[in-house]
C-alpha positions as CSV (number, residue, x, y, z in Angstrom):
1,X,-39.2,24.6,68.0
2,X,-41.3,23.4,70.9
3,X,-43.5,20.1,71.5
4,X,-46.5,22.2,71.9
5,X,-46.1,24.1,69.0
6,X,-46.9,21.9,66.1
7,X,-45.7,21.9,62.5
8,X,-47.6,22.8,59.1
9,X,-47.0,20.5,57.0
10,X,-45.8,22.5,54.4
11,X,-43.0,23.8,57.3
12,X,-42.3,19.9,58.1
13,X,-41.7,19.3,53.9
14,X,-40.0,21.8,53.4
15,X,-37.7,21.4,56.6
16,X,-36.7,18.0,55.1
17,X,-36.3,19.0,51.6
18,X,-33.7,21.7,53.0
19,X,-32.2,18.7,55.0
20,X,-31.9,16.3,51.7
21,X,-30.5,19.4,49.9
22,X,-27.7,19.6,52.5
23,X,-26.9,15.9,52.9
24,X,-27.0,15.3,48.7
25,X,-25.7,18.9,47.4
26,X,-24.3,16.9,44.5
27,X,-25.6,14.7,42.1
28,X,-24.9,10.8,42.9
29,X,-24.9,7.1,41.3
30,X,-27.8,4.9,42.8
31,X,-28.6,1.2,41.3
32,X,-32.3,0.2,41.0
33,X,-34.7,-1.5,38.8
34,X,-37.1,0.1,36.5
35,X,-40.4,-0.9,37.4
36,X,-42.5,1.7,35.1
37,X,-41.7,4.0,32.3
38,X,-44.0,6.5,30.8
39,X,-43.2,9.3,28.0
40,X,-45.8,12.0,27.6
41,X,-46.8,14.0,25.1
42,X,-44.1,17.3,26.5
43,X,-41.3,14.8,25.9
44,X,-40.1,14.2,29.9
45,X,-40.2,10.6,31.1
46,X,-41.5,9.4,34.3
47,X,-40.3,6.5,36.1
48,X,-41.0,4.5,39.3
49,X,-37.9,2.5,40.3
50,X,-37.7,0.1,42.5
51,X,-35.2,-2.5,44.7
52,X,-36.1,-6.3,45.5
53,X,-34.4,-8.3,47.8
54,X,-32.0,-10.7,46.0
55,X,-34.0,-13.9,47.7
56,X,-37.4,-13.4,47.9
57,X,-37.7,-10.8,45.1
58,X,-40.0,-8.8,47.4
59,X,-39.9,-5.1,47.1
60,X,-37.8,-3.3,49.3
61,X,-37.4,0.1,48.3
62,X,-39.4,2.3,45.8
63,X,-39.5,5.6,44.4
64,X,-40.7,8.1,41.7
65,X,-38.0,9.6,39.0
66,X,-38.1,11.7,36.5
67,X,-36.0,12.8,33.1
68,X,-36.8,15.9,31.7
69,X,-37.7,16.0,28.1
70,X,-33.6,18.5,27.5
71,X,-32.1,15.6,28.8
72,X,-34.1,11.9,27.7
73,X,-33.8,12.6,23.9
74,X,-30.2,12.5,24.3
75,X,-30.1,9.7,26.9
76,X,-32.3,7.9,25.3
77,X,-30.3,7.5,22.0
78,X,-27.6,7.0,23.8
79,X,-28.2,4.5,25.7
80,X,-29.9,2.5,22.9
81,X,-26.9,3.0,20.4
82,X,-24.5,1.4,23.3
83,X,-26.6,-1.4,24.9
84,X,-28.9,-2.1,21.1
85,X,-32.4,-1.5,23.6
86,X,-34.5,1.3,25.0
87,X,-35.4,1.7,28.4
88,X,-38.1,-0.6,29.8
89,X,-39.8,-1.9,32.8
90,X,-37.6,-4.9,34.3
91,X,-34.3,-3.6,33.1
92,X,-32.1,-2.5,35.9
93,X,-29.5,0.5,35.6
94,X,-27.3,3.0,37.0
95,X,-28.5,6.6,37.2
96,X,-26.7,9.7,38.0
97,X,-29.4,11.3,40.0
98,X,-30.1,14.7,42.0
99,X,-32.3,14.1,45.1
100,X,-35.5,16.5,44.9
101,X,-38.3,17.3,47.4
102,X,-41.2,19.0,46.6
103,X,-43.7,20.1,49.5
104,X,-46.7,19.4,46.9
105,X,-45.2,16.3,44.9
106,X,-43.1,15.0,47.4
107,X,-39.8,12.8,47.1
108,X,-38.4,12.2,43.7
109,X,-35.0,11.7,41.8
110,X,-34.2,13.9,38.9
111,X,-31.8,11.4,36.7
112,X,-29.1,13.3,34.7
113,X,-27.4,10.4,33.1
114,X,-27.2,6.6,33.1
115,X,-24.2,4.3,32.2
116,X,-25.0,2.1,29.5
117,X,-22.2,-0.2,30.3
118,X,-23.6,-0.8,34.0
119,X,-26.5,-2.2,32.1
120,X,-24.8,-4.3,29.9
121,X,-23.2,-5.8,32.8
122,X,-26.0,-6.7,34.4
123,X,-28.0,-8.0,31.3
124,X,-24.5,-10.3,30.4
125,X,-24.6,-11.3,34.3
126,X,-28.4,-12.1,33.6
127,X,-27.7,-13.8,31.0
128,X,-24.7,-15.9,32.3
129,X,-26.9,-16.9,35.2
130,X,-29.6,-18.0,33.2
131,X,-27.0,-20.4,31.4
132,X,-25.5,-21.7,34.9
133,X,-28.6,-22.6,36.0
134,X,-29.8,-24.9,32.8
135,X,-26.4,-26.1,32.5
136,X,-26.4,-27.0,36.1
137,X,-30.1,-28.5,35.5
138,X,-28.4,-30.6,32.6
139,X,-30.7,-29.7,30.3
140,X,-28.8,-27.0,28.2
141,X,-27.6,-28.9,25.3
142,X,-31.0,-31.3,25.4
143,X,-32.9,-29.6,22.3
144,X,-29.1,-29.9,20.0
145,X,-28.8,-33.2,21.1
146,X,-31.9,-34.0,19.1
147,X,-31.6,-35.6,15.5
148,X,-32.5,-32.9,12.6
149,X,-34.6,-35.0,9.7
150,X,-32.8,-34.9,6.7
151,X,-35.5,-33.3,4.5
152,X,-37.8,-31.2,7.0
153,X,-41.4,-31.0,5.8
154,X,-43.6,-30.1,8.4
155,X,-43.2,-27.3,10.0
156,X,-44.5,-26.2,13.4
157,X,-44.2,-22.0,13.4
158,X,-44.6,-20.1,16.7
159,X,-45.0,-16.6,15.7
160,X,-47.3,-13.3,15.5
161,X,-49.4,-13.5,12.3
162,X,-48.7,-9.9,12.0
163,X,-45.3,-10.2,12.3
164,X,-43.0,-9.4,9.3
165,X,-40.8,-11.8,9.7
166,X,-43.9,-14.6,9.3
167,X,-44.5,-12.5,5.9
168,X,-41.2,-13.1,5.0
169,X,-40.4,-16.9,5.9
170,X,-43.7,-17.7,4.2
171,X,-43.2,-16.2,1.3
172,X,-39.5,-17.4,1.2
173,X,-40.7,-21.3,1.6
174,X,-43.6,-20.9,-0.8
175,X,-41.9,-19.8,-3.6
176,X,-38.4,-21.1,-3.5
177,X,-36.6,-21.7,-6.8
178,X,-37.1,-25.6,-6.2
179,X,-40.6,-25.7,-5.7
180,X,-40.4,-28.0,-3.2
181,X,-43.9,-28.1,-1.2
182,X,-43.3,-27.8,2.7
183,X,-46.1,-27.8,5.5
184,X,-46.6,-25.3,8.1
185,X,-48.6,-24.1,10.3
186,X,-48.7,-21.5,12.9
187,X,-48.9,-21.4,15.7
188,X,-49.5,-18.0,17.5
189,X,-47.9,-16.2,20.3
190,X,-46.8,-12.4,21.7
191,X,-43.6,-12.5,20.7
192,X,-42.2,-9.5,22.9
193,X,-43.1,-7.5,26.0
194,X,-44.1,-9.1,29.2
195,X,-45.8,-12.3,29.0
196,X,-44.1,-13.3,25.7
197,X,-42.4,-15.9,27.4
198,X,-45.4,-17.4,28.6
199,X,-47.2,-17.4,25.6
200,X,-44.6,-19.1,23.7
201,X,-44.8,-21.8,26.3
202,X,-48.1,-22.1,25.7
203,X,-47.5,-22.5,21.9
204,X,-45.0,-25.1,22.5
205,X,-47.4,-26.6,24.9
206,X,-50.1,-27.1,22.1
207,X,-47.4,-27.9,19.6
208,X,-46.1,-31.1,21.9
209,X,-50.2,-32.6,21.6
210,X,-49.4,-32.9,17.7
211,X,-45.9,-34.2,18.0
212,X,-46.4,-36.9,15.2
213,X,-47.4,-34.3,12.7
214,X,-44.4,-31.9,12.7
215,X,-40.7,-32.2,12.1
216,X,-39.3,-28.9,13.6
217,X,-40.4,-26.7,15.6
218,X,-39.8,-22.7,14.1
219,X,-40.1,-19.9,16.9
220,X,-40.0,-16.2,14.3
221,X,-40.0,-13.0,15.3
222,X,-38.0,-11.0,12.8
223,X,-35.9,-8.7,14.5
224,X,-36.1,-5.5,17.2
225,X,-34.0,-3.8,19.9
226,X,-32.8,-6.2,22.4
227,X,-35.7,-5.0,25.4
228,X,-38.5,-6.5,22.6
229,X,-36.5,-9.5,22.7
230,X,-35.5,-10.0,26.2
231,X,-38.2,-12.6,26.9
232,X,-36.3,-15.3,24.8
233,X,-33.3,-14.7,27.3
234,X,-36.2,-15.9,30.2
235,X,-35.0,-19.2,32.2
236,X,-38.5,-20.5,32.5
237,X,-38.9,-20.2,28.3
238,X,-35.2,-21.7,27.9
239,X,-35.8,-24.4,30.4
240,X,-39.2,-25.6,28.8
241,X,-37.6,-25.1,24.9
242,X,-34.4,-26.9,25.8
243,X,-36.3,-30.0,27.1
244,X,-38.6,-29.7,23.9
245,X,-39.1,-33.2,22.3
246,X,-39.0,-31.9,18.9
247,X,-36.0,-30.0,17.2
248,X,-36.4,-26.2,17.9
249,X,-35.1,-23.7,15.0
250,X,-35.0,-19.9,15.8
251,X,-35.3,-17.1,13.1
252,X,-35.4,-14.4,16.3
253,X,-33.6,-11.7,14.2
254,X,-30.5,-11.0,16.9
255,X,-27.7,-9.4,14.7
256,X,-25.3,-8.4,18.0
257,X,-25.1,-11.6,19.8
258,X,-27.7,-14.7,20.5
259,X,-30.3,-15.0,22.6
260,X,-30.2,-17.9,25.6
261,X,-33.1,-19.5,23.5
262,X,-30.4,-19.5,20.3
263,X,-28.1,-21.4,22.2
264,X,-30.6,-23.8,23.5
265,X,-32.3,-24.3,20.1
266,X,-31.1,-26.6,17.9
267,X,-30.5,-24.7,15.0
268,X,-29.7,-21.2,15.3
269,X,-30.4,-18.9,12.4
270,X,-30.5,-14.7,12.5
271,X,-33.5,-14.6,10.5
272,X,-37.1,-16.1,9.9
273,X,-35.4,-15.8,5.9
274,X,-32.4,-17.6,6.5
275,X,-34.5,-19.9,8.6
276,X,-36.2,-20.9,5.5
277,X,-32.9,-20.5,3.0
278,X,-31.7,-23.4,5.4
279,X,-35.1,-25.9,5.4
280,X,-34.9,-25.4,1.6
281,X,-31.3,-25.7,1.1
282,X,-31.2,-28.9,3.3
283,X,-34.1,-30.0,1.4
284,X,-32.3,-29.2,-2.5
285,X,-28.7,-31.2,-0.8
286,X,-30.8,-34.1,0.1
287,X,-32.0,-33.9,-3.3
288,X,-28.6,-33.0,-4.9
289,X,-27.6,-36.0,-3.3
290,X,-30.0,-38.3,-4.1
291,X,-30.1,-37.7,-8.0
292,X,-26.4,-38.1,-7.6
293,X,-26.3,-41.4,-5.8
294,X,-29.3,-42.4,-8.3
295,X,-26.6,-41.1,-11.2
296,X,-23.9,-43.3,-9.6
297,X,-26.2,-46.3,-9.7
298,X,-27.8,-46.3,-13.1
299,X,-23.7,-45.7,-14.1
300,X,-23.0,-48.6,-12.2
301,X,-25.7,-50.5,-13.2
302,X,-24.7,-49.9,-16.8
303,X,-21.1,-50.2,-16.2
304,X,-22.2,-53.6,-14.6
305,X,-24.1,-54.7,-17.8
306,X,-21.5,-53.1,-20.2
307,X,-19.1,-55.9,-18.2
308,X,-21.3,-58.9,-18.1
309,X,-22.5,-58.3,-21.8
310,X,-18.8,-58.2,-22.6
311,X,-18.1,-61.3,-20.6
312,X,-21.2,-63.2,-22.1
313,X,-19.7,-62.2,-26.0
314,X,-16.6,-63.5,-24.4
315,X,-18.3,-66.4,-23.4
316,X,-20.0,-67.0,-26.1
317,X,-17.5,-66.9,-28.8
318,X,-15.3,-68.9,-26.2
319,X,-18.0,-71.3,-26.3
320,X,-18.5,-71.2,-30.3
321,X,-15.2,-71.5,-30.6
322,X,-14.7,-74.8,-28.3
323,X,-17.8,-76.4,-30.0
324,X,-16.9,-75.8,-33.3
325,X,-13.2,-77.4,-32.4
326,X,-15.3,-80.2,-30.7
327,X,-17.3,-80.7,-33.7
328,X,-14.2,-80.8,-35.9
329,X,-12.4,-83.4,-33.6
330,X,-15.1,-85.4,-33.7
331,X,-16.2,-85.3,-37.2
332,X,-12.4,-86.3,-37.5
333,X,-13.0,-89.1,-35.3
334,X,-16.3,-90.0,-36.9
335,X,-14.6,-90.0,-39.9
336,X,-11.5,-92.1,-38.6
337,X,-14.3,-94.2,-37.1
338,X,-16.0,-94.8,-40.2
339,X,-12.6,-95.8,-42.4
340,X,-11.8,-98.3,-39.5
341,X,-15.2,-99.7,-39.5
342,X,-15.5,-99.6,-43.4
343,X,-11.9,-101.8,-43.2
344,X,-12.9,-103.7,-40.5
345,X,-16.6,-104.6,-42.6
346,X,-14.4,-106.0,-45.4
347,X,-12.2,-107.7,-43.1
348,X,-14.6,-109.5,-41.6
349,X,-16.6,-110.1,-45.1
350,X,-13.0,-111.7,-46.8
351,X,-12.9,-113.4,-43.6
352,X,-16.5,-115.0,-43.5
353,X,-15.8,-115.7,-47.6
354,X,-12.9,-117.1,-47.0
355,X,-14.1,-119.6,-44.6
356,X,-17.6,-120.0,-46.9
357,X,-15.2,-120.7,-49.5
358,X,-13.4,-123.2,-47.1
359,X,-16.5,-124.7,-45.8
360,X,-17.8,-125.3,-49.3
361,X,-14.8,-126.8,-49.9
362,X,-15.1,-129.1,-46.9
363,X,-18.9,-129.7,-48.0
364,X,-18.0,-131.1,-51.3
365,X,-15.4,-133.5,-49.8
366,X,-17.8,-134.9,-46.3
367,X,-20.6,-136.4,-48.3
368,X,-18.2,-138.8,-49.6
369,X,-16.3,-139.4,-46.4
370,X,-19.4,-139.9,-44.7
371,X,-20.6,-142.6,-47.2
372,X,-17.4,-144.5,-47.2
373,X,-17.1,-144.2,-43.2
374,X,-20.8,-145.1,-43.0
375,X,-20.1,-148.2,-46.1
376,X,-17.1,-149.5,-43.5
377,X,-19.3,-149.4,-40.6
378,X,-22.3,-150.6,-42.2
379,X,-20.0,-153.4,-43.2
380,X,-18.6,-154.0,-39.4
381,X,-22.0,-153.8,-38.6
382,X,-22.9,-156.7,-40.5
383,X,-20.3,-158.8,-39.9
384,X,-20.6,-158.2,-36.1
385,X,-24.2,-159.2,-36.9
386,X,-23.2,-162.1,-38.5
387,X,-21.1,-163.3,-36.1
388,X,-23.5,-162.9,-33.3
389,X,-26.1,-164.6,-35.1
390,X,-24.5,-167.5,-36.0
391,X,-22.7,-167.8,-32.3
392,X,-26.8,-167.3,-31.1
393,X,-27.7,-170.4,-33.6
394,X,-25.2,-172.0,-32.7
395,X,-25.6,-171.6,-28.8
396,X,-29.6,-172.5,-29.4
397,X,-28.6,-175.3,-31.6
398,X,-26.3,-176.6,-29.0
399,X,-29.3,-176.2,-26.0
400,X,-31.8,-178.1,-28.6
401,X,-29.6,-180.6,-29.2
402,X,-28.8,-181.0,-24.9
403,X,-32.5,-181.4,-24.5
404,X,-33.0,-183.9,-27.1
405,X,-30.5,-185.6,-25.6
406,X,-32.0,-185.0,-21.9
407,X,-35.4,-185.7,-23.6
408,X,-34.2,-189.0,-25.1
């Protein structure tokens, strides 16, 4: 072949396709990331897969790929049965691949098989990453942290209305066996596929401008393969949840494993039903334990009164006892009292008519021992008298007869 001789382009396609067939005469195992998936209505599945660069997540490599409807049936099944998820967009794998060239349709891959297990892998590597980087942010075991109300009332619930697993926590908290009354509210969100993530972030983001009216917050979706739940193993979603003011319980509906929103959450149940089995159990143990605490007070309470009534009887017959003793001891004494001071009143009456008896005596004996003393000194009396009289007359009689002697 000569420069002045150019190519058709079918010779120049073709040229390289014979050159690809001679490099890769054998099928080989290439990683890449699924970027689309479509199934038509023949049954063959076409892909576009693609390779980012580890830093900047740019695009580095793309290309079309193609299953043929003999072989995706059986890879399809197969690959959900080992890794529990179909094939989807964002989900990287390993692919047995033959390379093709077509001078019409150009460069392709023609995938032949795909290990499940390299796919696992990656999703538990994913995974595992996801967890290094909230623990390493500190904020993995934030939302668990949190204190869970004792009865929980008020319910925030971040679901699809049209999901079934809404149905069934609603109908499980409405008519439990209890008939407690609980408060919820939904609010709603795409619960898989892309942008399920975000919407839940927006549902929590509502959610935490009511914080005063809920207790919990309950993100449902009810079960599905693993690739319709893949958004709750999102770091952005975990990050937000985990740093959540309010407790976050999850009904998702994993049965293999959890999701890294399980592990953040709170409380982690498998269902949106056991979800509610555990807000109504917790509800009928508070109340199991509250009628029995009220049980044990009303017995102690009674056993208390039972006690002091006993103890006042005791009391009071005590107290009957002691007064009727004290009433007999001193009736005895009254009575002692009152022979003592009947003896003692005729003491003192003999006494007093003994000495009436004496002083009558006496009485009947003074008059005449006054009259005799009173005769005696009546008599000295007179005599004295006497005597002074005459020695006055004679003293006068004496001074007359000096001055009629003086006068002479």
């Amino acid at each position: 072949m000569t420069d002045d001789k150019p190519l058709l382009l079918s010779e120049l396609l073709s040229s390289v396709r014979g050159e690809l067939k001679s490099t890769f005469n054998t099928p080989i195992w290439i990683v890449a990331e699924i970027m689309e998936l479509n199934q038509n209505r023949t049954g063959h599945c076409y892909l576009e897969l693609i390779e980012k660069d580890k830093l900047s997540d740019k695009i580095t490599a793309k290309t079309r790929a193609t299953i043929w409807a003999s072989a995706y049936s059986f890879l399809k099944s197969d690959f959900e049965f080992a890794t529990g998820q179909t094939l989807h967009a964002g989900l990287k794998i390993m692919a047995r691949v033959t390379v093709e060239m077509h001078e019409v349709y150009g460069f392709s891959l023609n995938i032949q098989d795909i290990n499940a297990q390299y796919t696992l892998g990656d999703i538990a590597r994913q995974r595992a990453e996801v967890i290094a980087r909230l623990t390493a942010d500190g904020v993995i075991d934030m939302n668990k942290l949190l204190p869970l109300p004792t009865v929980i009332q008020r319910i925030a619930v971040i679901s699809s209305d049209t999901a079934a697993g809404w149905g069934d926590f609603c109908n499980q908290i409405k008519e439990n066996r209890f008939g407690y009354t609980f408060q919820t509210e939904l609010f709603q969100a795409c619960m898989q596929g892309q942008g399920a993530a975000q919407s839940i972030i927006d549902a929590l983001n509502l959610i935490s401008t009511r914080l005063d009216d809920f207790d919990v917050v309950a993100i449902l979706r009810g079960g599905g393969s693993k690739s319709d739940l893949s958004c709750f193993d999102e770091y952005e979603l975990s990050f937000f949840a985990a740093q959540f003011p309010l407790p976050i319980l999850t009904g998702i509906g994993h049965e293999r494993d959890d999701s890294v929103l399980d592990m953040i959450a709170c409380v982690r149940l498998k269902t949106p039903t056991a979800l509610a089995a555990f807000v109504i159990d917790r509800a009928a143990e508070f109340d199991a334990n509250f009628t029995n605490l009220c049980d044990s007070a009303i017995s102690g309470i009674c056993r208390i009164i039972d006690s002091q009534v006993k103890h006042t009887d005791n009391i009071s017959y005590r107290t009957t006892l002691a007064l009727r003793n004290m009433l007999s001891f001193k009736q005895e004494q009254l009575s002692t009292i009152d022979i003592r001071a009947h003896n003692a009143t005729h003491r003192f009456f003999d006494a007093q008519q003994l000495r009436i008896n004496t002083l009558c005596s006496k009485t009947a004996i003074f008059p005449q021992q006054v009259i005799a003393t009173a005769s005696l000194h009546l008599a000295q009396i007179k005599q004295q008298l006497h005597l002074s009289f005459t020695a006055y007359l004679d003293a006068h009689t004496k001074h007359l007869e000096q001055l009629e002697q003086d006068m002479a």
